[in-house]
C-alpha positions as CSV (number, residue, x, y, z in Angstrom):
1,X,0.0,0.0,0.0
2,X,1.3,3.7,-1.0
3,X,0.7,6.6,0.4
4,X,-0.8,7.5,-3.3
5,X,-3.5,4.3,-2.9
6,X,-5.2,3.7,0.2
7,X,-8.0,0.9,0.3
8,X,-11.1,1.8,3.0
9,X,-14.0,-0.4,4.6
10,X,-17.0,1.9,4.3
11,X,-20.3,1.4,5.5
12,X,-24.2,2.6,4.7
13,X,-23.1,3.2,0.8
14,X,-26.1,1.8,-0.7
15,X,-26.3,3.7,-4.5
16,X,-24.9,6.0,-7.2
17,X,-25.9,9.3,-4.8
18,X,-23.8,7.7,-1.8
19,X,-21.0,7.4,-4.1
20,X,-21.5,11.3,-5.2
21,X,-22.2,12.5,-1.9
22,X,-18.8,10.6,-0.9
23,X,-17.1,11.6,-3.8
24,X,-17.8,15.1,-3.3
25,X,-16.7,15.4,0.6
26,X,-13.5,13.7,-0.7
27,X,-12.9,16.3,-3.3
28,X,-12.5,19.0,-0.9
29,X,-9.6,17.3,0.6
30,X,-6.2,18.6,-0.2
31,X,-4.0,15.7,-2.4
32,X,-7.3,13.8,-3.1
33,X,-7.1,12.6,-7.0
34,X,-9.7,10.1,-7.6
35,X,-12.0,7.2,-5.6
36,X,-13.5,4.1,-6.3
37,X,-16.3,2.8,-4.7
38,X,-17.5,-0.7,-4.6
39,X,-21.1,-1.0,-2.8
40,X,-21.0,-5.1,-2.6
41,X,-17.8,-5.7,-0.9
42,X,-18.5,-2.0,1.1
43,X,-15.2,-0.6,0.3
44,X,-12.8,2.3,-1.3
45,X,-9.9,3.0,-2.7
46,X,-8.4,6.2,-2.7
47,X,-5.9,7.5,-4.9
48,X,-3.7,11.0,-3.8
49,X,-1.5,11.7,-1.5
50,X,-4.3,12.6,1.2
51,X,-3.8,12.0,4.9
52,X,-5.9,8.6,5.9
53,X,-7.3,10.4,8.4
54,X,-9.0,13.0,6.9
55,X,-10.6,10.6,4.5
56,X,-12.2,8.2,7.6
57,X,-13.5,12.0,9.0
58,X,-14.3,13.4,5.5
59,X,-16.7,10.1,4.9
60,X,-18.2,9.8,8.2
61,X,-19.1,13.3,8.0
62,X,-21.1,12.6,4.8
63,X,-22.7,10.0,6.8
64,X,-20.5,6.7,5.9
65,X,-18.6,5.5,8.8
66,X,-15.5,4.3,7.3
67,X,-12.1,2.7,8.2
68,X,-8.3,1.7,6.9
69,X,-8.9,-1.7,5.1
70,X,-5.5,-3.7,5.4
71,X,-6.6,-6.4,4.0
């Protein structure tokens, strides 16, 4: 795992507006470059060189509690 790539557990993403709504609080971040959402497995992957922690606080302020997925 880079700091450029950083794979997330999110939860209560359910459809294409979670994924905007997520997107869009990501965007504000400074470094972000891109996401990728995947609603089955409930996770993301962030590209950027964007502190982890501000991505876990960014999401679960838009209302999807999210964690560092190591695995």
């Amino acid at each position: 795992m880079s700091k450029f790539e950083t794979h997330y557990s999110v939860q209560r993403m359910k459809c294409g507006g979670c994924i905007a709504k997520a997107t869009a609080a990501l965007a504000t971040l400074p470094g972000y470059v891109s996401a990728e959402f995947d609603l089955k497995k409930a996770t993301a992957l962030v590209r950027g060189d964007v502190d982890p922690q501000a991505v876990i606080s960014a999401l679960n302020q838009a209302g999807y509690p999210a964690q560092i997925n190591n695995g």
